[in-house]
C-alpha positions as CSV (number, residue, x, y, z in Angstrom):
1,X,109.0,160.6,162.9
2,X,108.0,164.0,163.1
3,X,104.5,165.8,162.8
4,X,103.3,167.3,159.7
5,X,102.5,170.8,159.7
6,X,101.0,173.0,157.0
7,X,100.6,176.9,157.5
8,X,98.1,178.7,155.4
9,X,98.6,182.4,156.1
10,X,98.2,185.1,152.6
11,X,101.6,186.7,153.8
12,X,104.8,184.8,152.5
13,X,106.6,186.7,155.4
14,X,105.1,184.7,158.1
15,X,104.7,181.9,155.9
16,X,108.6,181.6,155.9
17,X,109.2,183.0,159.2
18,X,106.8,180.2,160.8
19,X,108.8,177.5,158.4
20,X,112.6,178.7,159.6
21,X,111.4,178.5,163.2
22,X,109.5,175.2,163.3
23,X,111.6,173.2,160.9
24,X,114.1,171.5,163.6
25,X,111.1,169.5,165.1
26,X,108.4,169.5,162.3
27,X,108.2,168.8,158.7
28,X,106.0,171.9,157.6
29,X,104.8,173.2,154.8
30,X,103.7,176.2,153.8
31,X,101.0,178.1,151.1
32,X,99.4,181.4,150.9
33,X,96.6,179.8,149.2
34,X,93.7,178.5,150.8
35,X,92.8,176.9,148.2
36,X,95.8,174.9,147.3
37,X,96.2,174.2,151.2
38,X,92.3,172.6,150.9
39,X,94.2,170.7,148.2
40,X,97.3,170.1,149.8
41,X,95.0,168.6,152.9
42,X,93.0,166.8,150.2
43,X,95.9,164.8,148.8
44,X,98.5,164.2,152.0
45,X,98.4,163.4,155.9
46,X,98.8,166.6,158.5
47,X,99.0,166.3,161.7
48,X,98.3,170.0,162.6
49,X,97.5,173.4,160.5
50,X,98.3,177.0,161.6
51,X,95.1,178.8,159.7
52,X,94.9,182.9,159.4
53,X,91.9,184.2,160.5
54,X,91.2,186.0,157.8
55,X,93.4,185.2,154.2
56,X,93.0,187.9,151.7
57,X,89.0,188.3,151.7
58,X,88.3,184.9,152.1
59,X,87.3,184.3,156.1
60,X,89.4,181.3,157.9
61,X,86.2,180.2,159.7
62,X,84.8,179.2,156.6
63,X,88.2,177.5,155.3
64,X,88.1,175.9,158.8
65,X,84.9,174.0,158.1
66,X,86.4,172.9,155.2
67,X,89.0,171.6,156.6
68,X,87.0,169.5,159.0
69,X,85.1,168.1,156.3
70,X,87.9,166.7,154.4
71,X,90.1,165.2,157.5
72,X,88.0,165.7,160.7
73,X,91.0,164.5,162.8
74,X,93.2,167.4,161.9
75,X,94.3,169.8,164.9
76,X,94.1,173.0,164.0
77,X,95.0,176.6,165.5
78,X,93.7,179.6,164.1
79,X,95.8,182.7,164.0
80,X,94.7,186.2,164.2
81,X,95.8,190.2,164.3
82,X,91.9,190.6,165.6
83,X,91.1,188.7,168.3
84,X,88.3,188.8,170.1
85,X,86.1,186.5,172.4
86,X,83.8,186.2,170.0
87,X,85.3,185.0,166.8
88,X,87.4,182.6,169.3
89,X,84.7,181.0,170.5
90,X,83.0,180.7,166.7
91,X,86.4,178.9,165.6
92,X,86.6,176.5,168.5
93,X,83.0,176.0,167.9
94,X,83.7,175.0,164.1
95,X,86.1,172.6,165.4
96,X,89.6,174.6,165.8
97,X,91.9,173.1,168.9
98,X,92.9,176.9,170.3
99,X,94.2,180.2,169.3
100,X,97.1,182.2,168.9
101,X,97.9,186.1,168.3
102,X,99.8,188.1,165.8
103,X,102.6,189.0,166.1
104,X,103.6,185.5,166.8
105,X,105.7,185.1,170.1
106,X,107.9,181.1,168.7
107,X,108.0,180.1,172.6
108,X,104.3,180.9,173.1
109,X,103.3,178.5,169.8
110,X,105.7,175.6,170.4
111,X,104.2,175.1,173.5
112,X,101.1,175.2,172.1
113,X,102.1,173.0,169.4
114,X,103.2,170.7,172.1
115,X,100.2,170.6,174.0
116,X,98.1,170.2,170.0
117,X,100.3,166.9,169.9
118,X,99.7,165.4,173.2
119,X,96.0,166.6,172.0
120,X,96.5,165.1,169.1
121,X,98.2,161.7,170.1
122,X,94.9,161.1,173.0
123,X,92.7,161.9,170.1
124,X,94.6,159.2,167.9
125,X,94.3,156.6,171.4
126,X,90.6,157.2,171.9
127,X,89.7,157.0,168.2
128,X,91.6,153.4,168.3
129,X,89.9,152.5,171.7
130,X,86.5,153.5,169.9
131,X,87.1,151.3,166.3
132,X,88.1,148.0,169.4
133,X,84.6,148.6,171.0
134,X,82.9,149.2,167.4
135,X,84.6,145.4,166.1
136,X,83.2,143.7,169.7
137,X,79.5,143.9,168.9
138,X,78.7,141.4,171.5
139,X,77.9,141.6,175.2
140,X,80.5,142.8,177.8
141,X,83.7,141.8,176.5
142,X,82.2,138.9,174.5
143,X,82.1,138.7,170.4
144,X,79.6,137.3,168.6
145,X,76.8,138.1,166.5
146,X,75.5,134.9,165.8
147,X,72.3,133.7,167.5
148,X,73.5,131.2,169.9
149,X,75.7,133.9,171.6
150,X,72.9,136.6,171.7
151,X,71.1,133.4,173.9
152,X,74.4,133.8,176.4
153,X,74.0,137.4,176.1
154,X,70.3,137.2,176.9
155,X,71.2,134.8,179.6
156,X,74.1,136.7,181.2
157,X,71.4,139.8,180.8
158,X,69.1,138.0,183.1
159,X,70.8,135.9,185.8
160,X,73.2,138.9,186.5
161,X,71.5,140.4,189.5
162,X,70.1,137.3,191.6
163,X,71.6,135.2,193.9
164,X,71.2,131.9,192.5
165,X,74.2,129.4,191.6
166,X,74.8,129.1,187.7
167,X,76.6,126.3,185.9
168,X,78.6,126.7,182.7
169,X,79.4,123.6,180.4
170,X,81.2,123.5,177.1
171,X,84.1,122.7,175.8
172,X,87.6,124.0,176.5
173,X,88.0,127.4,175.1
174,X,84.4,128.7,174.5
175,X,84.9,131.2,176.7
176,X,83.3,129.7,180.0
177,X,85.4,132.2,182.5
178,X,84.1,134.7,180.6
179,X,80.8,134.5,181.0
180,X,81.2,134.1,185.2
181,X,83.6,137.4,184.7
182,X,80.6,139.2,182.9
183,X,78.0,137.8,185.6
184,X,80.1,139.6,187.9
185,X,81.4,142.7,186.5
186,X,77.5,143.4,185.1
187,X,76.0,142.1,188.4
188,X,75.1,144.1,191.3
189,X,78.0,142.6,193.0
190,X,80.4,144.0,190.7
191,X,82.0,146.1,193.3
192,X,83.0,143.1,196.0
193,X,85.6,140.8,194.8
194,X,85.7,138.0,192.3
195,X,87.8,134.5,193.3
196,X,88.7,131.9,190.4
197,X,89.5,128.6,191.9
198,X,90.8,125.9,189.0
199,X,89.9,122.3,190.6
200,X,92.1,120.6,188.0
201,X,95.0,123.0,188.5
202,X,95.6,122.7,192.3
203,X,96.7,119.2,193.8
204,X,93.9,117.5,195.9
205,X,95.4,117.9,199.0
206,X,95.8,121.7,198.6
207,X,92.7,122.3,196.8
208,X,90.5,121.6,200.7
209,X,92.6,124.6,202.1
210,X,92.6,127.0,199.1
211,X,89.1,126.8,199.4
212,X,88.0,126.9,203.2
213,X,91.6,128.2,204.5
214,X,93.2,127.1,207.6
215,X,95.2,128.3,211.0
216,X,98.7,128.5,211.6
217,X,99.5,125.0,212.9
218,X,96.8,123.1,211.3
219,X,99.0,120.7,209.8
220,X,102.2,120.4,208.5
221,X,103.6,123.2,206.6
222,X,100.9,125.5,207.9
223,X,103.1,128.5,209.5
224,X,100.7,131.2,209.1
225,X,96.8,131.8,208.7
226,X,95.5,131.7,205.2
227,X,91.8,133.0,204.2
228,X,90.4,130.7,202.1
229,X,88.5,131.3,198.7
230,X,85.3,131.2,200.5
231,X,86.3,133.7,202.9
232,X,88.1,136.3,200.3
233,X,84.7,135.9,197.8
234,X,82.4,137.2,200.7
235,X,79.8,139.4,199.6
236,X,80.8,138.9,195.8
237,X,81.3,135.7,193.6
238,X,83.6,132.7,194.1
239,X,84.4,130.7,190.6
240,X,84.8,127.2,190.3
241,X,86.2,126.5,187.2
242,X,86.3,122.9,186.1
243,X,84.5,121.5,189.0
244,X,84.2,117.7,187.6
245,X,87.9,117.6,188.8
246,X,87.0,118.2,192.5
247,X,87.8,115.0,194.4
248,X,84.1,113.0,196.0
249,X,85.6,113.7,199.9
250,X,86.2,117.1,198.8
251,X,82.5,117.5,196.7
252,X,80.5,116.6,200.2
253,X,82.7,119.4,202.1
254,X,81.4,121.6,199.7
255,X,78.5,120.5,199.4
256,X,78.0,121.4,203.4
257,X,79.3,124.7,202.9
258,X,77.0,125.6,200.6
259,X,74.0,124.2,202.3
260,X,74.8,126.0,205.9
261,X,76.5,129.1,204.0
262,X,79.0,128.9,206.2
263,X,82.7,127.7,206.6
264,X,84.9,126.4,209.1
265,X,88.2,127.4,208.1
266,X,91.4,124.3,208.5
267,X,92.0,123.9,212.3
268,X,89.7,126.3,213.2
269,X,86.3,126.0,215.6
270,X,85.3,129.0,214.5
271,X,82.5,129.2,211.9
272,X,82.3,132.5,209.0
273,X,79.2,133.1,207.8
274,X,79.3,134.0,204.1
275,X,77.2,135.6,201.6
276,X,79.0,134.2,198.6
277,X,77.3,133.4,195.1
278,X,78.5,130.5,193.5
279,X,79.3,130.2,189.7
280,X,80.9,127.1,188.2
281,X,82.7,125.5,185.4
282,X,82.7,122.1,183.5
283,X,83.9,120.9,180.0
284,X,82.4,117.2,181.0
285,X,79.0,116.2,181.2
286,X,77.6,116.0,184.7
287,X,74.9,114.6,184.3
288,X,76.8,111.4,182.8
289,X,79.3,111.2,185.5
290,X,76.4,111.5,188.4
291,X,75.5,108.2,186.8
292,X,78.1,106.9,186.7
293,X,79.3,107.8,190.2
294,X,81.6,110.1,190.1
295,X,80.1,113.1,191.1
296,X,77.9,113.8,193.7
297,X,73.9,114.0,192.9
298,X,73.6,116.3,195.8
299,X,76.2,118.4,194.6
300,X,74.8,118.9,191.1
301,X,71.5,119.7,191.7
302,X,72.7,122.4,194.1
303,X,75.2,124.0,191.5
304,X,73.1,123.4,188.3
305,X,70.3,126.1,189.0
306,X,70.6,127.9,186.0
307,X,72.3,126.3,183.2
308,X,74.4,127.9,180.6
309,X,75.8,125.8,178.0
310,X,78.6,127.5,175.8
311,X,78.7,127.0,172.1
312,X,81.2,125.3,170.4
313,X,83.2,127.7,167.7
314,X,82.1,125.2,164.4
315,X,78.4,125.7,166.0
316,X,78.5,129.4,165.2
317,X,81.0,129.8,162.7
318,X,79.3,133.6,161.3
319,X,80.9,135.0,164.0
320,X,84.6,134.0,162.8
321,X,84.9,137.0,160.9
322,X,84.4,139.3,163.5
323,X,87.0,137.3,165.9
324,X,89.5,137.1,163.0
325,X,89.2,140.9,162.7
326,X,89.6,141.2,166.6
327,X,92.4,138.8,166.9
328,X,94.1,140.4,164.3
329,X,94.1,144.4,165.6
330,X,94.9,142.9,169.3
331,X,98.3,140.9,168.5
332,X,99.5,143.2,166.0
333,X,98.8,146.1,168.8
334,X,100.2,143.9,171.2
335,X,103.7,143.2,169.0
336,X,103.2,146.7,168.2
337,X,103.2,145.8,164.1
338,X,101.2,147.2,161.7
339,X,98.0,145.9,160.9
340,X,97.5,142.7,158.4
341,X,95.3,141.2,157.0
342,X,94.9,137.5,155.7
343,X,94.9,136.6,151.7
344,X,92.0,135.0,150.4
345,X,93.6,131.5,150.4
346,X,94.6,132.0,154.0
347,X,91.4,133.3,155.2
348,X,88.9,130.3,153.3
349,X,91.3,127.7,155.1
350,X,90.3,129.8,158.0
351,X,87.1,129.2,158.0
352,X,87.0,126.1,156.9
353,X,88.7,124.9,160.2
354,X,86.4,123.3,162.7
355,X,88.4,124.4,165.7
356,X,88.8,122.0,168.4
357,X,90.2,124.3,170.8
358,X,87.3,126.8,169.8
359,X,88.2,130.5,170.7
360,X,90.8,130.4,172.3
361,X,92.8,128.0,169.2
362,X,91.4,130.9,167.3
363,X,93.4,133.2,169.3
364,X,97.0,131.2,169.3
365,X,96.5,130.8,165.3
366,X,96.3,134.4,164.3
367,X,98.9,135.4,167.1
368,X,101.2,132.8,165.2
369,X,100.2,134.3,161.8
370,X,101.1,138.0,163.1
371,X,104.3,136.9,164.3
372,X,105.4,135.0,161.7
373,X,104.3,137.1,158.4
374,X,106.8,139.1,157.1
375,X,104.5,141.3,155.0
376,X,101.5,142.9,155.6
377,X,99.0,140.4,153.9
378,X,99.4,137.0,155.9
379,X,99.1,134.2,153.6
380,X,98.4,130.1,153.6
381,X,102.0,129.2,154.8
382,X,101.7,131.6,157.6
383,X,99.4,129.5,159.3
384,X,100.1,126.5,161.6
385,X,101.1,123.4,159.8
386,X,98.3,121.3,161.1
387,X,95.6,124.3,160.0
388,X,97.4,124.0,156.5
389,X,96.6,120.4,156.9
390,X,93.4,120.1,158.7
391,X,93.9,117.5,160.5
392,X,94.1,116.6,163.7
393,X,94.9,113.5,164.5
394,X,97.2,111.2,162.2
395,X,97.2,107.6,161.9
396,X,99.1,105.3,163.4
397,X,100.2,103.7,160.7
398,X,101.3,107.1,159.0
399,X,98.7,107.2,156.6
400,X,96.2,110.3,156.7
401,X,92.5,109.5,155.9
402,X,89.8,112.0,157.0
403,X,90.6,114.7,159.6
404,X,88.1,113.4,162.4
405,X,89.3,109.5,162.0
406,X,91.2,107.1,163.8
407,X,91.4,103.7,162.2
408,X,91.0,100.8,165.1
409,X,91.8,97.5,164.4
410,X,88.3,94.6,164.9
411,X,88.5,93.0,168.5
412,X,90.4,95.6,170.5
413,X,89.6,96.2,173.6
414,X,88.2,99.9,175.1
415,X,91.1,100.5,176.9
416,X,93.8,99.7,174.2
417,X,92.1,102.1,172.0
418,X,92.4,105.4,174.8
419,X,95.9,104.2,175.3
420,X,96.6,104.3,171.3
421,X,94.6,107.7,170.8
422,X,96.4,109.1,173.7
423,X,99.9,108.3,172.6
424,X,99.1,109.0,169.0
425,X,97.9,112.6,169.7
426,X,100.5,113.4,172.2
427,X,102.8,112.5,169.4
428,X,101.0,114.5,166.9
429,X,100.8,117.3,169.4
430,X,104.5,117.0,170.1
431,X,104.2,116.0,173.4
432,X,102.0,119.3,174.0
433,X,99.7,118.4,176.9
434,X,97.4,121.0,176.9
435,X,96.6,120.8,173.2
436,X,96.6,117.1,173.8
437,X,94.1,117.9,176.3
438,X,91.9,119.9,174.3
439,X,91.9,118.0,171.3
440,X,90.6,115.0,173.3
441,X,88.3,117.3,175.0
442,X,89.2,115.9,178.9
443,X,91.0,118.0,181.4
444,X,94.6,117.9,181.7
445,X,94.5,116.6,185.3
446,X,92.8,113.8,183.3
447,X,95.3,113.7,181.0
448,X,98.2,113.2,183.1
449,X,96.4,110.5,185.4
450,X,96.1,108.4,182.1
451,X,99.4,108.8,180.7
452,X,100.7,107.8,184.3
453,X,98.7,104.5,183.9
454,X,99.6,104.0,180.6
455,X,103.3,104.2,181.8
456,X,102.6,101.9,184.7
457,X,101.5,99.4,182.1
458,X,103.8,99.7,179.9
């Protein structure tokens, strides 16, 4: 598409010369009226104007601040038989991109023109970098303006520059990594590195030398050295995201490590000293499972410092506008569409939704929406089938009752009734683990160990 380009000069001469010359690579258009061309700029979108200096006995300075006033964003380049420093300066002052002398050499202003686009097209990416940063009124790259997250905020404020271990609970998708990510990149140790370690993600028998490391020959497989997490955090922070998955062997290894802050790498005699500050994940309760034996006392205590729990989405629910709004600009920038927007209907079903995947669900239902809608205003049936619902789980016996019920049959035992939510939301889910995962609010190691049980049984 090309630029649009509107000269204002009082002499039809150059007014037509200026239109023959530019007309292969820009739609212009042309007036000897200043006037009319305030008008013209009034009523229509140009990307750049060519202004006289001086039209008739009106002065272009002053059309210029016109100009600005009714579309700040326009480029434009004065033109002038009488240049001088000084009136130069006064029209860049006022808010003109550059210059250019009469009589008009054409390879002198294309290249000009050029260089107003690329001007142009920066001034286009900063003003759209600027409206993302004005929608994220939170903290970092956190969104939120709802009291519970301004508590995170406050909290992420304070811990950022000490030394001591912080634990994050919540559930899945409230933006846990995020807050260890801020801690860091806020933190006075923002310039050493950052290592994420998923305890549920990496089988038990690798997860030991992800995190210490190990020498070539320290067991099978082991071909070359590999610095461990530990090792690669030094001097920064190491992340350990869903820590209630860590094996008990594994949580007293750690638990040494970070007592003698030190580690001895697989194979190895040779100790490292580290200067590593520990943040870590859970979406269990800790506290429960220290009870209840599976997970080190020790272990907790020495993690759980400072505490940061993460708010559920349905907890702070006057902050879905403001995500909606994000969500929205991101994936339509990102499937480079043009912006929507949701219809009413669309948009009260929206936040009516309790959210059990919490931000991140947020995230995946308006990046379906986008891509899906065929028009501009993204209605009711753009949305998931189970948000048009709102329900989660169904019944087993095909009937649908409230959204947050399972019926249960008197006189069944504890375990039939996991193995019967299980299968029914994995079939309401489609098989889909990790929404299975996150509905039941368990990790999706978790999941998998029970579904292998289940089939063992069955």
């Amino acid at each position: 598409m090309k630029m649009q380009v509107l000269v204002i000069d009082d002499e039809p001469a150059i007014c037509t010369a200026l239109s023959f010359a530019l007309e292969d690579s820009y739609d212009v258009m042309t007036t000897t009226d200043p006037d009319e061309g305030l008008r013209k700029i009034d009523n229509q979108h140009f990307d750049i104007v060519l202004l006289d200096l001086r039209i008739g006995n009106k002065s272009g300075l002053d059309v210029l601040q016109k100009i600005k006033q009714i579309s700040p964003n326009v480029t434009v380049i004065m033109m002038t038989a009488y240049s001088s420093i000084e009136t130069s300066i006064e029209a860049i002052k006022k808010g003109a991109y550059y210059y250019i002398e009469k009589p008009i050499n054409i390879e002198e202003l294309s290249l000009l023109l050029m260089r107003a686009a690329e001007f142009k097209q920066m001034s286009n990416q900063l003003e759209t970098l600027h409206e993302e940063l004005e929608i994220q009124k939170g903290f970092g790259n956190f969104l939120g303006n709802s009291k519970a997250m301004q508590r995170i905020f406050s909290m992420i404020e304070r811990v950022k520059d000490i030394d001591s271990s912080v634990l994050i609970t919540g559930e899945s998708g409230t933006g846990k990594e995020l807050v260890a990510r801020n801690i860091h990149t806020l933190g006075r140790r923002k310039n050493n590195p950052m290592q994420i370690v998923n305890c549920a993600a990496i089988p038990e028998m690798l997860l030991e030398s992800e995190l210490f490391g190990y020498e070539k020959g320290a067991f099978s497989g082991a071909t070359q050295r590999k610095e461990g997490k530990f090792v690669a955090a030094n001097g920064g922070i190491l992340f350990l995201d869903e820590i209630s998955e860590m094996p008990l062997p594994l949580q007293a290894k750690l638990l040494r490590v970070l007592q003698e802050r030190e580690v001895t790498p697989l194979g190895s005699n040779t100790k490292i000293s580290l200067d590593v500050r520990i943040v870590s994940a859970a979406n269990k309760n800790l506290e429960q499972m220290v009870m209840e034996g599976q997970f080190r006392e020790d272990l907790f205590f020495r993690l759980n410092v400072i505490p940061i729990s993460m708010p559920p989405l349905r907890d702070r629910k006057e902050d879905l506008p403001i995500l909606m709004d994000y969500f929205i600009k991101k994936h339509a920038k990102d499937m480079n569409r043009e912006e929507k927007m949701f219809s009413a209907t669309a948009r009260r079903i929206l936040l009516d939704y309790h959210y059990p995947g919490n931000v991140r669900e947020l995230g995946n239902i308006i990046e379906y929406a986008v891509a899906l809608s065929n028009s501009k205003k993204m209605e009711e049936t753009d949305l998931p089938q189970y948000v048009q619902e709102q329900k989660f789980i169904l019944q087993p016996d095909g009937t649908d009752d409230d959204f947050n019920s399972f019926r249960i049959p008197i006189g069944i035992s504890m375990k039939e009734i996991e193995e019967k939510v299980i299968t029914a939301t994995l079939q309401y889910c489609n098989n889909h683990r990790q929404k299975t995962a996150q509905i039941l609010k368990i990790s999706e190691r978790s999941l998998r160990d029970k579904i292998k049980l289940i089939s063992k049984e069955e």
